[in-house]
C-alpha positions in Angstrom: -13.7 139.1 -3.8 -15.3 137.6 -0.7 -14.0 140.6 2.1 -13.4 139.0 5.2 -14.7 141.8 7.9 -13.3 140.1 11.1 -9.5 140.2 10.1 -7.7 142.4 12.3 -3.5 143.1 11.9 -2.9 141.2 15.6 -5.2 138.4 14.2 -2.3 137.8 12.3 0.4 138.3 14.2 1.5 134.2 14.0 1.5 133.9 10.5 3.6 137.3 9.5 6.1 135.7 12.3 6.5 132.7 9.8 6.6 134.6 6.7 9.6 136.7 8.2 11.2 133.7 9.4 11.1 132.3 5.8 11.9 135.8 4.6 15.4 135.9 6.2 16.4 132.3 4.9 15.4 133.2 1.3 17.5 136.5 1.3 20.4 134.2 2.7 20.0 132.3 0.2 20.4 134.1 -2.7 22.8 136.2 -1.3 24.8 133.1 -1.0 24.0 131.6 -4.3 23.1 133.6 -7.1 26.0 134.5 -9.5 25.9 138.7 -9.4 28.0 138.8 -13.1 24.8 137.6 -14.4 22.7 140.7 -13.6 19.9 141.7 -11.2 17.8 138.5 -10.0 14.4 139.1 -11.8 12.6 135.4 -11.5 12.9 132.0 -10.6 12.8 128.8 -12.6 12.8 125.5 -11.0 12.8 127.5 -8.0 16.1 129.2 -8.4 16.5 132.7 -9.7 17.9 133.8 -13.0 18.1 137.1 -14.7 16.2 138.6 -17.8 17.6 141.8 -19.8 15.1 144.3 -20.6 16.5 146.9 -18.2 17.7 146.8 -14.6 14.9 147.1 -12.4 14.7 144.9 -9.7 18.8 144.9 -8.6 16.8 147.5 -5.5 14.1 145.5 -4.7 17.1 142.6 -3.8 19.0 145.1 -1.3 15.9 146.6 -0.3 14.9 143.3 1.0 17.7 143.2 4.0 16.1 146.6 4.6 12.4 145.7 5.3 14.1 142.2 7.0 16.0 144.5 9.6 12.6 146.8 10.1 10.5 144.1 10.9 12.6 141.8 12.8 16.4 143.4 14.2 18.5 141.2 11.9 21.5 143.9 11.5 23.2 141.1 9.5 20.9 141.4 6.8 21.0 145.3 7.0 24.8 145.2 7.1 24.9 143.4 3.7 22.1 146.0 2.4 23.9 148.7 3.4 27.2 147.2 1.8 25.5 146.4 -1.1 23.7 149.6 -1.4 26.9 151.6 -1.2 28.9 149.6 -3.6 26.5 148.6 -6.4 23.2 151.1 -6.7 25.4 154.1 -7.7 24.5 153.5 -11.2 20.6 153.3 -10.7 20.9 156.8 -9.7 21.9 158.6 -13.0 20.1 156.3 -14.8 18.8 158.4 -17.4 16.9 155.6 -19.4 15.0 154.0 -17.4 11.4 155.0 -15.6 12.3 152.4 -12.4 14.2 154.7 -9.8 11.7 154.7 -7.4 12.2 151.6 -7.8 15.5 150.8 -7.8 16.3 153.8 -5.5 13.6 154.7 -2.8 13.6 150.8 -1.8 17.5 151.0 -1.2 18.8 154.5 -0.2 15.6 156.1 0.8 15.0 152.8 3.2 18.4 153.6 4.6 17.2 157.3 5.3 13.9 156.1 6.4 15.4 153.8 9.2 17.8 157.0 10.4 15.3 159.3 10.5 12.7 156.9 12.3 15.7 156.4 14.8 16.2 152.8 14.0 19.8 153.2 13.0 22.6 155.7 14.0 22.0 159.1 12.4 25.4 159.5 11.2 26.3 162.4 9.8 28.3 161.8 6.7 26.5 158.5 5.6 22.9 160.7 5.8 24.3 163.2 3.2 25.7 160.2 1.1 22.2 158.7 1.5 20.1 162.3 0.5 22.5 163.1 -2.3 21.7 160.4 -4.0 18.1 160.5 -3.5 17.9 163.9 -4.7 20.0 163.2 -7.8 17.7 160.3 -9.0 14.6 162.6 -8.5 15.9 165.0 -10.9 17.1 162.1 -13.1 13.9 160.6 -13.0 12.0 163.9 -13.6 14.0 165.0 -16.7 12.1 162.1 -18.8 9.1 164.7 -19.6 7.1 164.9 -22.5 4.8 167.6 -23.0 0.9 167.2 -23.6 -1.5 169.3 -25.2 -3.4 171.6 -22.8 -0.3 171.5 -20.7 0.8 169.3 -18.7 3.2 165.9 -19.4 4.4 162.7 -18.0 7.5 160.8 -17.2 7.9 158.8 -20.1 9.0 155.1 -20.1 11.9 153.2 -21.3 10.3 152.7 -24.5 10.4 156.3 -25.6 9.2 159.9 -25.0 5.8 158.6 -27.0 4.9 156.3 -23.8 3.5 156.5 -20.8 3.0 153.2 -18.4 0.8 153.0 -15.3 3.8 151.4 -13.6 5.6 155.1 -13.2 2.6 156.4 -10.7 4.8 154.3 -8.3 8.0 155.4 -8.9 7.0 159.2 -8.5 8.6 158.0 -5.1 11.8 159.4 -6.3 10.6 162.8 -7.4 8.1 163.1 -3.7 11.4 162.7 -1.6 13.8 164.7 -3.5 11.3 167.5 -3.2 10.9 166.3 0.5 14.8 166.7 0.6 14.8 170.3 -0.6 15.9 169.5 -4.4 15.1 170.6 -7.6 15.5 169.8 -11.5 17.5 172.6 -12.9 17.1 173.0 -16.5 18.7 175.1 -19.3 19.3 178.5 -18.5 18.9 177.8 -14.8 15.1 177.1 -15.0 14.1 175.8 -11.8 11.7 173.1 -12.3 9.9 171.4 -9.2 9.5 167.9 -8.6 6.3 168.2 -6.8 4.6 170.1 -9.9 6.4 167.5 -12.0 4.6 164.9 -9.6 1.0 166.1 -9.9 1.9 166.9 -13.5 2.5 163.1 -13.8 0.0 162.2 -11.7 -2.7 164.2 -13.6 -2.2 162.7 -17.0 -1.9 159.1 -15.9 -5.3 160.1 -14.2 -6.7 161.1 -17.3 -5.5 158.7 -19.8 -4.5 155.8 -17.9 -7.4 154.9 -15.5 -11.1 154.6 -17.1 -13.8 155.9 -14.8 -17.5 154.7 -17.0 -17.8 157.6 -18.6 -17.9 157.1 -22.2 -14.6 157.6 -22.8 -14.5 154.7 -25.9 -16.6 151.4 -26.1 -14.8 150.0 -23.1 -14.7 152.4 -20.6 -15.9 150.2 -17.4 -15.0 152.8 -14.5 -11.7 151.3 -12.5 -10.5 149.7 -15.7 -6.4 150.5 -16.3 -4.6 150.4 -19.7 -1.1 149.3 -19.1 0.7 152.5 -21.9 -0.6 155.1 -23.2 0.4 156.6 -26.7 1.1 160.2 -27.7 1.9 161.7 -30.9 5.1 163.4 -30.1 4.5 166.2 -33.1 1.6 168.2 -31.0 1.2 166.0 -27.5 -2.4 164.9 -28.4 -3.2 161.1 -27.3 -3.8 158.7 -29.6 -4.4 155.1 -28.1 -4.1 153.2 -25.5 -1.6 149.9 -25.7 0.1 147.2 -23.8 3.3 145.9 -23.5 2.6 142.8 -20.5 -1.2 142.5 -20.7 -3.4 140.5 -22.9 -4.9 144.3 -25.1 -4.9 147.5 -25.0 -8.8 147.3 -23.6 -8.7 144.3 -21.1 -6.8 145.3 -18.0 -3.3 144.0 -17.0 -3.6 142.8 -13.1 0.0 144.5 -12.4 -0.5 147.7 -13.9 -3.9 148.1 -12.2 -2.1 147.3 -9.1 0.3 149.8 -10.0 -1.9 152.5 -10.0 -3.9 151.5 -6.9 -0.9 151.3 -5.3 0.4 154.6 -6.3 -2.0 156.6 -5.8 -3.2 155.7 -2.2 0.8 156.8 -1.6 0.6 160.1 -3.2 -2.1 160.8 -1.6 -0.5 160.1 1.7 2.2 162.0 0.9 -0.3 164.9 -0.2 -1.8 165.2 2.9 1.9 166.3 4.5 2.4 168.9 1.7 2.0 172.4 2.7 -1.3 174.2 1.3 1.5 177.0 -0.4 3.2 174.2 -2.4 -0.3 173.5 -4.0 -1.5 176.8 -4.8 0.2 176.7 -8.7 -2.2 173.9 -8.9 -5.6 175.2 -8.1 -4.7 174.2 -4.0 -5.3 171.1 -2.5 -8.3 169.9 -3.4 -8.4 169.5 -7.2 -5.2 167.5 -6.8 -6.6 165.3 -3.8 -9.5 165.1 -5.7 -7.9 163.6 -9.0 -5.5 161.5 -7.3 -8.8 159.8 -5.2 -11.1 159.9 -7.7 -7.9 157.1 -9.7 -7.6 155.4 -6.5 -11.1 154.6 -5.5 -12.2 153.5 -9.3 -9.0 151.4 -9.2 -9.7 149.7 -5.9 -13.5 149.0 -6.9 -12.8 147.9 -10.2 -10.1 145.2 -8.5 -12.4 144.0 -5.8 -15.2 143.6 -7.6 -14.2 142.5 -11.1 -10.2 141.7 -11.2 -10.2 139.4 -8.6 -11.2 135.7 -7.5 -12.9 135.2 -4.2 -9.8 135.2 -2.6 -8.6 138.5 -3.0 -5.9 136.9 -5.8 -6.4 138.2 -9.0 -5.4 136.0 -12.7 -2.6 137.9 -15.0 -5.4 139.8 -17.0 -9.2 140.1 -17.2 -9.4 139.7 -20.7 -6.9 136.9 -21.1 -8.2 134.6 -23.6 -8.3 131.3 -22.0 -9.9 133.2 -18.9 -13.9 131.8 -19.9 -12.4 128.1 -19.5 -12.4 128.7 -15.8 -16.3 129.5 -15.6 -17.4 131.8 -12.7 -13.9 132.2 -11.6 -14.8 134.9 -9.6 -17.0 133.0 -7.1 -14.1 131.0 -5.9 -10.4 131.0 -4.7 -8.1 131.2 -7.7 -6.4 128.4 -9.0 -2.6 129.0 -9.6 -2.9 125.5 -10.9 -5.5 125.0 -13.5 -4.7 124.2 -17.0 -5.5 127.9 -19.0 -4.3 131.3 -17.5 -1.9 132.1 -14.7 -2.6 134.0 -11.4 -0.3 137.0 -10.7 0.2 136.6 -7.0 2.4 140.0 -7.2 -0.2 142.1 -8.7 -2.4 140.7 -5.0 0.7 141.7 -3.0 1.1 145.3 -4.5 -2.7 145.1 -4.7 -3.1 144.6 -0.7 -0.6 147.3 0.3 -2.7 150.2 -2.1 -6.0 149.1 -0.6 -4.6 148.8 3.0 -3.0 152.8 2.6 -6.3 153.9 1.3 -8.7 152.6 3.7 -6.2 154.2 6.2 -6.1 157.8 4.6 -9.8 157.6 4.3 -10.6 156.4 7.9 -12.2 159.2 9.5 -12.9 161.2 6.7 -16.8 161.1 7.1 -18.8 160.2 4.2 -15.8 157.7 3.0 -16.1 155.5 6.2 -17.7 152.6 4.8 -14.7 152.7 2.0 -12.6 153.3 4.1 -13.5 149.9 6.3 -13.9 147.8 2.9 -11.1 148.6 1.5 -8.5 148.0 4.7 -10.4 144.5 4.8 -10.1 143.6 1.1 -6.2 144.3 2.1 -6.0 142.0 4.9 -8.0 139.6 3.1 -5.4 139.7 0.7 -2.6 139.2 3.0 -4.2 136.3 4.7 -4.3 134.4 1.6 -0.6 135.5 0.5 0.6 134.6 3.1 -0.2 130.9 3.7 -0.1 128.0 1.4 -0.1 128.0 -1.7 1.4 131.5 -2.4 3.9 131.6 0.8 7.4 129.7 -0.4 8.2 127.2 2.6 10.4 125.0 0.6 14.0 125.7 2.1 15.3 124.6 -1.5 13.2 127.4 -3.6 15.0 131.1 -3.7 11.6 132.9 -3.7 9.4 133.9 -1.1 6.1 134.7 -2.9 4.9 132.0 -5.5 2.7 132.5 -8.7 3.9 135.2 -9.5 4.1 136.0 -13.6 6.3 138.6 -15.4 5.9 138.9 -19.3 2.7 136.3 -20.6 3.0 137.9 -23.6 6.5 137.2 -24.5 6.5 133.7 -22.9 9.0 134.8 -20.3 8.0 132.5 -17.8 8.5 129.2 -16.9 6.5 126.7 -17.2 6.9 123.3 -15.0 7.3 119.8 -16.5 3.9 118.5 -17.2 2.0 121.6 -16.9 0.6 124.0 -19.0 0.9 127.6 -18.0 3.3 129.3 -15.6 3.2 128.6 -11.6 5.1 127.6 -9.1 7.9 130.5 -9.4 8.8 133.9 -7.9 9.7 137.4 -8.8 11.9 140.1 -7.1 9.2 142.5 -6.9 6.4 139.9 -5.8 8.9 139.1 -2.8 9.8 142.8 -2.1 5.8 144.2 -2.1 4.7 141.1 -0.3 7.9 141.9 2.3 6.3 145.9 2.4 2.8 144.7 2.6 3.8 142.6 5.6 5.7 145.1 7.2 3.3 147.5 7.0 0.5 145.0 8.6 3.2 143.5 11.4 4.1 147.5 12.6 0.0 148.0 12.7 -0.2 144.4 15.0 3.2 145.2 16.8 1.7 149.0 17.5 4.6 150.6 15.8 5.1 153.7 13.4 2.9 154.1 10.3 5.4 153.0 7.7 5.4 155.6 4.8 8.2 156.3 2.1 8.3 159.9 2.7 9.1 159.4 6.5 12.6 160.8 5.8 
């Protein structure tokens, strides 16, 4: 990626005003338009979006859309139809007890409700704030209970495709367990064992660390240090590892673009979150500076690895770095990427969850000393993430197409996507969560030019 140093948040202060403008006619629009008995909206196709069963994971990112809408711009319309929604339609997201999404599904929904009270951008009203924190604290316990042991100790919240799996996505949706612990909750388990969500958190955390991320140091005969394998496998009969695999990416041993934004992501949140833990909640694991120290040691490799070898010049990386077609393009990473070319597809929401991880890290690392000059390159790769996302030809200004965020791919591998008349590989179409990150990226950027409150998830 070529990092553009003289970006600044008020620099772009004119072109976040557009995107939210478009933002509010897009939620409109598919509030008006899509048919809800079909299912959650997952992506578009001709420009219009349509729903794909594999599990229910995007109905919050829809609702949680109003949410960030209202935040960044006053439009109590859209937050009266996300609170609406919320109330009447999420309740079965919160005992889901099948799925790995609820931070999600959930966080984006009822924890931005509780995020907006507690901030003091809505009434703090008494009776809809326990509503919101009961449910919050039920879906971290829910989420928490999907544990699967590993030898030496430890486990992971296993995903929807058994207690054998664990996917990098999940670092992100530890959301749900950080503010149910924030909340005062608890799992409780047979015989009234009380389990804590923060150790199952770290717990988490510390095996995806280990298994999940690749840091060069001879782990197997592709360990390149930042590199992210989308699952991991464990042999459920004595918790040892086995391989690593991938559901959405091209192999087990190239790296997925949206998983490794995943775990940059995730990971520059934890540690966020981390930092406003009390040192007596970290003493069962060693105190805090094994766990920062895992959790930054994940982060960093992540962020390097997509800077300097997942991305094209302009900050956009392509769906996978081993993707077969991906030599056709020559030295791809010297120039912009091409959601248009004629062999692989860009993942413009892997660059918007992308921008938001390496903007939250540079932040937590500013003024941290020797991390300075990370600090400063990785908040600029961030912005010079946004600035591409959000002009043409990523940001949606066509008033006839539902999504907000184009080039964005879901499942290459199963051929989930569409592909336009007379081309050759997906572009052109949206996802939910491309248009929700991109809408949290923004936000976060907008408050920073606007001078506003640091956004965080935990702010509740």
């Amino acid at each position: 990626m070529r990092i553009d140093g003289t970006l600044r948040a008020e620099g772009l202060r004119g072109r976040l005003a557009r995107f939210w403008g478009l933002s509010g006619e897009k939620i409109r629009r598919i509030a008006r338009e899509y048919d809800v008995a079909k299912g959650s909206p997952v992506f578009t196709v001709g420009g219009r979006y349509t729903t794909r069963g594999w599990t229910e994971w995007t109905q919050g990112f829809q609702y949680g859309a109003g949410i960030l809408q209202f935040d960044a711009t006053g439009d109590g319309e859209l937050l009266a139809e996300a609170r609406r929604d919320t109330r009447e339609k999420m309740a079965p997201h919160v005992t889901h007890v099948a799925v790995h999404d609820h931070g999600f599904n959930n966080v984006s929904t009822y924890g931005g409700l509780l995020r907006l009270m507690r901030e003091g951008r809505i009434p703090d009203e008494p009776r809809e704030r326990d509503f919101l924190e009961m449910a919050l604290k039920c879906s971290g316990a829910v989420q928490a209970r999907r544990w699967t042991r590993v030898a030496g100790g430890g486990g992971y919240i296993y995903s929807f495709n058994g207690p054998h799996s664990l996917f990098a996505d999940t670092i992100r949706s530890l959301r749900s367990l950080a503010v149910a612990h924030r909340l005062g909750h608890a799992l409780m388990e047979e015989n009234d064992r009380r389990v804590s969500l923060l150790d199952r958190l770290i717990g988490h955390a510390r095996t995806t660390a280990a298994f999940n991320v690749y840091y060069g140091e001879g782990r197997d005969a592709y360990d390149e240090r930042g590199r992210v394998a989308h699952e991991s496998i464990f042999n459920l009969n004595d918790g040892e590892y086995r391989c690593p695999s991938s559901q959405q990416g091209w192999s087990p041993f190239s790296t997925w673009t949206r998983g490794l934004a995943w775990i940059l992501c995730g990971y520059a949140e934890e540690l966020e979150y981390l930092a406003t833990v009390p040192d007596g909640e970290l003493e069962p694991h060693g105190g805090r500076a094994p766990v920062e120290a895992l959790m930054l040691k994940a982060a960093m490799a992540a962020c390097d690895f997509y800077i300097d070898r997942a991305t094209a010049a302009d900050g956009v990386p392509y769906w996978d770095t081993g993707a077969p077609e991906l030599h056709r393009l020559g030295d791809w990473h010297s120039r912009p990427a091409d959601p248009f070319n004629e062999h692989e597809p860009v993942d413009s929401s892997a660059a918007a969850i992308a921008a938001q991880g390496l903007l939250r890290l540079g932040n937590y690392l500013s003024g941290r000393g020797p991390d300075g000059a990370a600090a400063a390159r990785y908040r600029q790769a961030g912005l010079t993430v946004m600035a591409t996302l959000l002009e043409e030809p990523y940001l949606s200004t066509a008033p006839d197409h539902q999504g907000l965020l184009l080039h964005s791919v879901y499942h290459r591998p199963r051929g989930w996507d569409h592909v336009p008349p007379g081309r050759k590989i997906p572009c052109g179409e949206s996802s939910m969560w491309g248009d929700y990150h991109i809408r949290e990226a923004a936000l976060m950027v907008w408050r920073e030019a606007e001078q506003r409150t640091y956004p965080t998830f935990f702010n509740i």
